[in-house]
C-alpha positions as CSV (number, residue, x, y, z in Angstrom):
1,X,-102.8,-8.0,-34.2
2,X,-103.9,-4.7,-33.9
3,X,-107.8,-3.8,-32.9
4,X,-109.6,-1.0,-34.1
5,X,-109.5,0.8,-30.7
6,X,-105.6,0.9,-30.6
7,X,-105.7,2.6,-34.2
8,X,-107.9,5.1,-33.1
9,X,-106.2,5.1,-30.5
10,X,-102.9,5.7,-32.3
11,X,-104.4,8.4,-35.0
12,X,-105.9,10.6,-31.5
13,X,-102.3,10.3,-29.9
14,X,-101.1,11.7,-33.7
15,X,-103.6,14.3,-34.3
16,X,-103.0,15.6,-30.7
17,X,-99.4,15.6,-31.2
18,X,-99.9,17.6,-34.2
19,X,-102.5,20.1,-32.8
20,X,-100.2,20.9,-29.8
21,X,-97.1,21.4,-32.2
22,X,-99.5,23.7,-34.6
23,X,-100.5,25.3,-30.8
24,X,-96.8,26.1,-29.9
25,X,-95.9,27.2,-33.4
26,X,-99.1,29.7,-33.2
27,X,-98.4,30.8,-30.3
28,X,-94.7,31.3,-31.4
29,X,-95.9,33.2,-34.8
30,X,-98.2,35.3,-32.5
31,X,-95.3,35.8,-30.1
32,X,-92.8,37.2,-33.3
33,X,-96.0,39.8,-34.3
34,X,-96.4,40.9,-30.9
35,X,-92.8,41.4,-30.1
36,X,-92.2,42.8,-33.9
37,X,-95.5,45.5,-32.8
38,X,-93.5,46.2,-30.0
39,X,-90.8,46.9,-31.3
40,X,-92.3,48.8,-34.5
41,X,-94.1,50.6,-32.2
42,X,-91.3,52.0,-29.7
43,X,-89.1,52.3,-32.7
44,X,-91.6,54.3,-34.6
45,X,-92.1,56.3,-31.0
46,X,-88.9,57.2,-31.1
47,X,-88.9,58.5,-34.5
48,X,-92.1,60.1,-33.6
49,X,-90.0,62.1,-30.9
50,X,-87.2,62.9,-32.9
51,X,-89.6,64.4,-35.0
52,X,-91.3,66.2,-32.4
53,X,-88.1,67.7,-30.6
54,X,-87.2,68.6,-33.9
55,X,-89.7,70.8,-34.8
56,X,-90.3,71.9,-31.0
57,X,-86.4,73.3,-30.9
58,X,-87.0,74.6,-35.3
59,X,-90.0,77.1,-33.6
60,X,-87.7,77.5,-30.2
61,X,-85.2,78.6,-32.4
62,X,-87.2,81.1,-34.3
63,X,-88.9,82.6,-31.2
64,X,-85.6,83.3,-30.2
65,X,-84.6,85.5,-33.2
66,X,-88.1,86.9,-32.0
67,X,-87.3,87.7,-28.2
68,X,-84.2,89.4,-29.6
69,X,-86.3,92.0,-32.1
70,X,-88.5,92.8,-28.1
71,X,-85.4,93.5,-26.5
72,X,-84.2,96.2,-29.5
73,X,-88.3,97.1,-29.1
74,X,-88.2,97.5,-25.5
75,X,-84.4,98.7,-25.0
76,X,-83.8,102.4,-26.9
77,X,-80.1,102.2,-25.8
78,X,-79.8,99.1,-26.7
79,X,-76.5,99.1,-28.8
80,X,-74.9,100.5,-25.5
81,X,-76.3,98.5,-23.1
82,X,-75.5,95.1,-24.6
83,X,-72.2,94.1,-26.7
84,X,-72.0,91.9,-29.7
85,X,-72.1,87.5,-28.7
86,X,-74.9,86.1,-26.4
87,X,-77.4,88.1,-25.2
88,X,-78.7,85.1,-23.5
89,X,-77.2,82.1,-23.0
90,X,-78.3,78.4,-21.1
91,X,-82.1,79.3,-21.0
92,X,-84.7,76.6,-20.8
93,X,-88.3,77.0,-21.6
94,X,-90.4,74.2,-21.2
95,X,-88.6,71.5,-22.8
96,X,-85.9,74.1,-25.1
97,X,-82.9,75.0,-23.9
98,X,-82.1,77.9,-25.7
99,X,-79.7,81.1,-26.7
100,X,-79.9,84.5,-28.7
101,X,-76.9,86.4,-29.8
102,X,-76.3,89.4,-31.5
103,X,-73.3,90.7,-33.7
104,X,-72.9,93.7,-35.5
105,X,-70.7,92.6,-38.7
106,X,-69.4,96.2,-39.2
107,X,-67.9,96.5,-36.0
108,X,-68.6,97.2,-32.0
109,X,-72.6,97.1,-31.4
110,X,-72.8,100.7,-30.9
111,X,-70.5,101.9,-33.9
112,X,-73.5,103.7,-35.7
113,X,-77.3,103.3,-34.6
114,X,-78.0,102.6,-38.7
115,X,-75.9,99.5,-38.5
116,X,-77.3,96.1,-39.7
117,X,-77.0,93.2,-37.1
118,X,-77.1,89.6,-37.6
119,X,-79.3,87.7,-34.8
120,X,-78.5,84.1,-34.5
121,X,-81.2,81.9,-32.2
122,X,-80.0,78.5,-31.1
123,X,-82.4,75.9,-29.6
124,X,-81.9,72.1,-28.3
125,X,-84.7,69.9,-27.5
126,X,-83.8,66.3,-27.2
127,X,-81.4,65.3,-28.9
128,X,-82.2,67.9,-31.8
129,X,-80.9,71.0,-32.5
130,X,-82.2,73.9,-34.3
131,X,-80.0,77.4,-35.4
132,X,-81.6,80.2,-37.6
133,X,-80.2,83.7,-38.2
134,X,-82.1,86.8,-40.0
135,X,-80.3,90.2,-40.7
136,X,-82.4,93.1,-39.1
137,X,-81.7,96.3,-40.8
138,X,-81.9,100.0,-39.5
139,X,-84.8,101.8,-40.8
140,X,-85.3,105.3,-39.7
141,X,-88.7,107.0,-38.8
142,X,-88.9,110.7,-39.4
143,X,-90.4,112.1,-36.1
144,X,-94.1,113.1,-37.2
145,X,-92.8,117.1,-35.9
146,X,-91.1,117.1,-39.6
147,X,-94.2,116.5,-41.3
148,X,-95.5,120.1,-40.5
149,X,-93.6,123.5,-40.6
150,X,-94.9,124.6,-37.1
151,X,-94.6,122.3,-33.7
152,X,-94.6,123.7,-30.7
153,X,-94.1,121.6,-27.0
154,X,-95.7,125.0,-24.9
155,X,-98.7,126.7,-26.0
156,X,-98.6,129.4,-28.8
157,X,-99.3,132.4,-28.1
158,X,-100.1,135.3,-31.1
159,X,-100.5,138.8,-30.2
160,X,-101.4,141.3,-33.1
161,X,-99.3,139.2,-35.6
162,X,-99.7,136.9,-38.5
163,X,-99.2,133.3,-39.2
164,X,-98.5,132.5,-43.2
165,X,-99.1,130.7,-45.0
166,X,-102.5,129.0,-45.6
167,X,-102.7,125.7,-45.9
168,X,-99.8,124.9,-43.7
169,X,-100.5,123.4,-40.7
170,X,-99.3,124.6,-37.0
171,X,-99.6,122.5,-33.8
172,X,-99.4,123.0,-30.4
173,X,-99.0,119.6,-27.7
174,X,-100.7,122.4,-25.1
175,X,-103.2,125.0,-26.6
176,X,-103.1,127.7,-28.9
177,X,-104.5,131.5,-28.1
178,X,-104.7,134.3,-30.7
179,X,-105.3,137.8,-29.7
180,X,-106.1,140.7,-32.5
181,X,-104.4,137.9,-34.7
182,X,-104.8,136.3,-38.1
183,X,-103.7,132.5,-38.2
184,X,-103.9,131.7,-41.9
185,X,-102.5,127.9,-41.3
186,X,-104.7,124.7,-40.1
187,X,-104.6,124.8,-36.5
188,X,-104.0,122.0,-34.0
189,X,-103.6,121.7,-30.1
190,X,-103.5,118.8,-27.7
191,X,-106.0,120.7,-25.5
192,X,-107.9,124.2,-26.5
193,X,-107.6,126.7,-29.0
194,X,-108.8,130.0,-27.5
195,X,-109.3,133.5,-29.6
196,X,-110.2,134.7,-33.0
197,X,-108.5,134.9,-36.4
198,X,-107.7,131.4,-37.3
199,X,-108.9,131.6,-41.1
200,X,-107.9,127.4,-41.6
201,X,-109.3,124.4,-39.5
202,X,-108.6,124.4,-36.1
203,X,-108.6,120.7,-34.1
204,X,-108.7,120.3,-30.4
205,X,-107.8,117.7,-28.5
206,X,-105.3,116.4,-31.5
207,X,-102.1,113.8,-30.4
208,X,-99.2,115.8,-29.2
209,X,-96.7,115.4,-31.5
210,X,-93.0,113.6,-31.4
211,X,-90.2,116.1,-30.3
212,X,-86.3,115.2,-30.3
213,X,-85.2,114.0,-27.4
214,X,-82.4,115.6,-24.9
215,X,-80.0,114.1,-26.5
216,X,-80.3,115.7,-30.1
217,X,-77.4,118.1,-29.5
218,X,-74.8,115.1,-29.3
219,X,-73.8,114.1,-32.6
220,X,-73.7,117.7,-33.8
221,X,-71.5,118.7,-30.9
222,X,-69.5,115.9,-31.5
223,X,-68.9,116.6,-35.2
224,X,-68.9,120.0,-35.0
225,X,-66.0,122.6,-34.7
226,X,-66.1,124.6,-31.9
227,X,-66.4,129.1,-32.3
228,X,-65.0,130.1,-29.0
229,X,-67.7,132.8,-27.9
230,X,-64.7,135.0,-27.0
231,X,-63.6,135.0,-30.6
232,X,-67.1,137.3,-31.8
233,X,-66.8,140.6,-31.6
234,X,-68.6,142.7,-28.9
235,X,-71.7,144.8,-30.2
236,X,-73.9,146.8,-28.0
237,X,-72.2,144.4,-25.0
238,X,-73.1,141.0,-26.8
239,X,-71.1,138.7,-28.6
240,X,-72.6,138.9,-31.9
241,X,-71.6,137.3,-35.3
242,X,-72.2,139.9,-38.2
243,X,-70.9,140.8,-41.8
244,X,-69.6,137.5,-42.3
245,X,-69.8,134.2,-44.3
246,X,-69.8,131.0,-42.4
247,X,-69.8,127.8,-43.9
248,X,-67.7,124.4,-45.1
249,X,-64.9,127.0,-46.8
250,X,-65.3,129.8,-44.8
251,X,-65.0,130.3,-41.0
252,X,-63.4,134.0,-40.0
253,X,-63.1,132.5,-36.3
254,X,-60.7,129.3,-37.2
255,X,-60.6,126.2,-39.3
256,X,-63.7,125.5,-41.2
257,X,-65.3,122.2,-40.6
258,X,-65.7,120.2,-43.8
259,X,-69.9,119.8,-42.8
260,X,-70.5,123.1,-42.1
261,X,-71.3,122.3,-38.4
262,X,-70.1,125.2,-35.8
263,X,-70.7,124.6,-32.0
264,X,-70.9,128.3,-29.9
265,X,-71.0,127.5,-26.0
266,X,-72.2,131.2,-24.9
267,X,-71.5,130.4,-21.2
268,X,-74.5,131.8,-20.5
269,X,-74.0,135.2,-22.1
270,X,-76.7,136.7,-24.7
271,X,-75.2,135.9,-28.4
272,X,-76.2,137.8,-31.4
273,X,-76.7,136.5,-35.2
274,X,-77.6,139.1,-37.6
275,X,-76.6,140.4,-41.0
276,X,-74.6,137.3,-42.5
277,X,-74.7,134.7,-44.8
278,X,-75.0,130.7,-42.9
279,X,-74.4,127.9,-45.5
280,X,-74.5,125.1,-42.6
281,X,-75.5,124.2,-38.7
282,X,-74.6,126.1,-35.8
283,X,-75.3,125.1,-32.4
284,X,-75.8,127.1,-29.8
285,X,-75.1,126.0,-26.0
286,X,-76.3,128.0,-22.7
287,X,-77.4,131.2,-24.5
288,X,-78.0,133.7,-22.3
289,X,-81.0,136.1,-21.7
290,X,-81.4,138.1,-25.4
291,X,-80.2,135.8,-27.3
292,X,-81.4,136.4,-30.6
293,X,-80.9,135.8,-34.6
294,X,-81.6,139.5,-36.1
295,X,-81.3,141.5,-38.8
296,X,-81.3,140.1,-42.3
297,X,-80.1,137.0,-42.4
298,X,-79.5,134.5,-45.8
299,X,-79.2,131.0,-43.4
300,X,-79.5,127.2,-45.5
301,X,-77.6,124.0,-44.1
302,X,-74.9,122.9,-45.8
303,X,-75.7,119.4,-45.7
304,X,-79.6,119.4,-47.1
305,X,-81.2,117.2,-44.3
306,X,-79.5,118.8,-41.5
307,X,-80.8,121.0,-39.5
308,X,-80.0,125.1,-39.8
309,X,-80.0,126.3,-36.1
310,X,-79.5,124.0,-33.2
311,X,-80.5,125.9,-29.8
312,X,-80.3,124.6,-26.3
313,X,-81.8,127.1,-24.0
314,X,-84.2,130.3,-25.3
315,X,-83.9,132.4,-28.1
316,X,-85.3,135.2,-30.2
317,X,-86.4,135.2,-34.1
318,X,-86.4,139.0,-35.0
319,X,-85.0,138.9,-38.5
320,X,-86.0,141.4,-40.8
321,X,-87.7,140.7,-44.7
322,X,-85.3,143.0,-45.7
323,X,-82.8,141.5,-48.2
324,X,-79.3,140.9,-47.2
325,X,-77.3,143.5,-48.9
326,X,-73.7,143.4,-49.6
327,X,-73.4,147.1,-50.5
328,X,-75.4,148.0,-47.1
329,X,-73.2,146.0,-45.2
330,X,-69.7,146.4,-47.1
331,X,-69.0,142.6,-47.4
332,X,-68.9,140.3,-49.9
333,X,-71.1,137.7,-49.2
334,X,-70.2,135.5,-52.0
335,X,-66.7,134.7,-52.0
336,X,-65.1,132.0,-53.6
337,X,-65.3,128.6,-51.9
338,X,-69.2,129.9,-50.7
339,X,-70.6,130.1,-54.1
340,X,-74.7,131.5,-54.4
341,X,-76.7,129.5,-54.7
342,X,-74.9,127.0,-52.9
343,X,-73.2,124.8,-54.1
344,X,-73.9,124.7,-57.9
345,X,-73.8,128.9,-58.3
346,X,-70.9,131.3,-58.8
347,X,-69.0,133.5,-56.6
348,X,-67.3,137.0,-57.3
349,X,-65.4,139.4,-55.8
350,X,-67.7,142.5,-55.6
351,X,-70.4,143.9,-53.1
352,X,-73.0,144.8,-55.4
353,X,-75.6,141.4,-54.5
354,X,-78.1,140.9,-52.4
355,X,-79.9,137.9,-50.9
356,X,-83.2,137.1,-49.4
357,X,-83.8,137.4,-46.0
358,X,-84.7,133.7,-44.2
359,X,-83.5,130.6,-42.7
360,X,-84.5,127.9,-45.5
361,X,-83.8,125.2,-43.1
362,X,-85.2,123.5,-39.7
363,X,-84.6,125.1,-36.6
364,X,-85.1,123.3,-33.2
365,X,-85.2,125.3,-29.6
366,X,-85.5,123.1,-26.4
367,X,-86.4,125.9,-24.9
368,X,-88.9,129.1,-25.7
369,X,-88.5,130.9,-28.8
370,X,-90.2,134.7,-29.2
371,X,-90.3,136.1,-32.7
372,X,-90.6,139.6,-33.9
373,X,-90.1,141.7,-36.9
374,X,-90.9,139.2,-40.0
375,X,-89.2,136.0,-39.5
376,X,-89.1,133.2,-42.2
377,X,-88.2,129.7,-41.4
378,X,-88.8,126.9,-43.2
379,X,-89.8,124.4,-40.5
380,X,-89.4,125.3,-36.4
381,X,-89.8,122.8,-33.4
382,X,-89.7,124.2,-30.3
383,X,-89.5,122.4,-26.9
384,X,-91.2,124.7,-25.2
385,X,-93.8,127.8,-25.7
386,X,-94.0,130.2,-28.8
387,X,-94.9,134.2,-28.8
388,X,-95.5,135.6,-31.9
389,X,-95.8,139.0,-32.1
390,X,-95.2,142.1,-34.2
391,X,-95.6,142.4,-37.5
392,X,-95.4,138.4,-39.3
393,X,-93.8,134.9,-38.7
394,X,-93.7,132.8,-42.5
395,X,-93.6,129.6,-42.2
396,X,-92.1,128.3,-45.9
397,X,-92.5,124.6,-45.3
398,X,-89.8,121.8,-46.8
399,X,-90.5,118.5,-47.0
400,X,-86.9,117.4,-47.0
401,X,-86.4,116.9,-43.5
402,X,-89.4,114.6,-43.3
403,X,-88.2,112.4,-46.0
404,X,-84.5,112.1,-45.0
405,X,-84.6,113.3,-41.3
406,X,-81.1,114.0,-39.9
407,X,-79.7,112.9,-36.5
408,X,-81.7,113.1,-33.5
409,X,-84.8,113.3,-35.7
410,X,-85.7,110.0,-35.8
411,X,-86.3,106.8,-34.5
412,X,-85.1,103.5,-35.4
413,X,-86.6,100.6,-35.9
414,X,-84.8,96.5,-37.1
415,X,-86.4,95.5,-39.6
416,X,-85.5,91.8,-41.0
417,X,-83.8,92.2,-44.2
418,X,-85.7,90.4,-47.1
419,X,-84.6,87.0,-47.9
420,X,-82.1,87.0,-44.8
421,X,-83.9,84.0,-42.9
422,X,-81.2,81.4,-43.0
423,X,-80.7,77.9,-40.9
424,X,-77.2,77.2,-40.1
425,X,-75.5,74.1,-39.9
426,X,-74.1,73.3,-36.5
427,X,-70.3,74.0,-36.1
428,X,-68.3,70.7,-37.1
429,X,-66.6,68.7,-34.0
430,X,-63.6,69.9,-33.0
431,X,-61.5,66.8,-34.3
432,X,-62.6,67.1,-37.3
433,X,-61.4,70.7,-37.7
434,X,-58.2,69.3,-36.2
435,X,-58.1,66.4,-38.8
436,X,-59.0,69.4,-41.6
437,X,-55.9,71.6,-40.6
């Protein structure tokens, strides 16, 4: 016979067994959450860091493509100096490992300064990788001496002569001094401007301009065909080139170059250039003392951005306004294959034309240029000082050479090519290129 103690007894011992069974399964539940957090938690971590290192090595990758447009920036010789493939390879930068190459698709790096290169920047973080490439395309950038018809490296000097025209503008990266002159063109000079006459504005203290470098004269030389300086005939005891036609069709001395280009090394002697007709570039190497273009002379390049007259060393401008006569001079300058105007005109066989004295062209002198008589050119550099005197010097500015500057007259600067940005894939394993053959 049970009592009502043992019952109660028997219904505690039951509702304890129950509570502590309820207790472990709790604690169990609460167990499977915490672990499942856990687990959640380091899993969603992970992916968190995948993540991360993904878009830590995306920017790596893309600030590699930029640290290869700083080296071009900071490196003018940079085609020669570095080679197509990695320009840097096995880098680390905080957590990136990283590389930049560089290919040139045409060719060798340094097969033409106007080439288009590809720059691929690779970057690992993690387990992530990251590859972009972007085309960077030449873009030339006239030198700001084109954008005027008068620069000068030296100072200027004008004695008793005149500048035309007005509105043109003349610089100087040194000073400028008139004396008994009239300077009808705006004036400017990187330091004073000294004397009386100047009929435009004159601005002191102005930015030098950009001049071509030393190297200018290479690509000329190189395409040029060389005049053997013994090959002129000697006049007044200089070599001097007269009463003739030089250009692509025509060159009395040898084989005419195709581009009109024609490279004179003077060995230090004086050269002479007066009374011909020029349809191209000639450049002039160690020209002695006296060196000088006279005479009337009828000078344009034969290709329309290149330069006329390419002088390395000192020379004079003394040509005459005179026209260049054929009758005068007994020559035909306008024979066939060197048609006037050049190249749509005609030609003919008889020595009854004449032609305006000037060269319509640039000229560039590293060294110092004097100019008598009543010179016109159409835009002059000069490396280093200017004397005008005598009667005139006309300065019959063309825009041409600013807008499509030849060799040596520019810079370059890589540009990414628009729409270029591209990710690449990562290259496939090597078994399953194998598996794919």
């Amino acid at each position: 016979m049970t009592t009502p103690s043992s019952e109660i007894r028997r219904a505690f011992a039951h509702r304890r067994g129950t509570a502590y069974v309820m207790a472990v399964g709790i604690g169990l539940m609460v167990a499977a959450i915490s672990l499942g957090e856990m687990a959640f938690a380091r899993t969603r971590a992970a992916s968190n860091k995948i993540r991360r290192d993904e878009v830590q090595a995306r920017t790596a990758a893309r600030s590699c493509i930029e640290l290869a447009r700083a080296m071009i920036k900071a490196d003018p010789s940079w085609r020669t100096t570095q080679s197509n493939g990695a320009w840097l390879s096995g880098e680390s930068f905080q957590e990136a490992t990283y590389e930049v190459s560089v290919t040139n698709p045409a060719g060798s790096l340094d097969r033409s300064q106007l080439d288009s290169v590809v720059v691929l920047g690779d970057a690992t973080v993690g387990l992530s990788r990251q590859r972009f490439s972007v085309q960077l395309d030449a873009k030339t950038v006239p030198l700001n001496c084109l954008a005027i018809p008068l620069t000068v490296g030296g100072a200027i000097t004008a004695t008793a002569a005149t500048i035309n025209p007005a509105g043109a503008t003349l610089a100087s990266n040194l000073g400028v001094t008139s004396v008994l002159s009239t300077i009808r063109p705006n004036v400017e000079a990187g330091l004073t401007i000294v004397g009386t006459g100047f009929q435009g504005s004159t601005t002191a203290g102005a930015s030098p301009r950009t001049l071509p470098s030393s190297s200018v004269f290479g690509s000329y030389t190189a395409a040029g065909t060389a005049i053997p300086i013994s090959a002129l005939p000697i006049v007044s005891l200089k070599p001097t080139l007269q009463r003739v036609v030089l250009g692509p069709a025509s060159n009395p001395y040898g084989v005419p170059n195709a581009n009109g280009i024609y490279v004179i090394d003077c060995q230090g002697q004086a050269i002479v250039i007066t009374n011909c007709r020029i349809v191209g570039t000639i450049v002039l190497l160690n020209p002695g003392v006296g060196s000088a273009v006279s005479g009337s002379v009828r000078w344009i390049p034969a290709l329309s951005n290149y330069p006329c007259l390419l002088v390395n060393g000192n020379i004079a401008l003394q040509m005459s306004s005179s026209n260049l006569s054929e009758s005068t001079l007994a020559t035909n300058f306008n024979p066939p294959g060197t048609p006037y105007i050049y190249p749509t005109g005609t030609t003919d066989t008889d020595t009854s034309d004449s032609y305006p004295s000037s060269i319509s062209g640039l000229v560039y002198v590293s060294g110092n240029v004097s100019t008598s008589n009543a010179p016109t050119v159409s835009v002059l550099v000069v490396g280093g000082g200017l004397t005008v005197g005598g009667s005139s010097l006309t300065l019959a500015y063309d825009n041409t050479f600013f807008n499509s500057p030849p060799p040596g007259f520019y810079t370059v600067t890589m540009t990414p090519s628009q729409g270029s940005w591209r990710r690449v894939a990562d290259d496939p394993p090597e078994s399953a290129l194998s598996n794919s053959r």
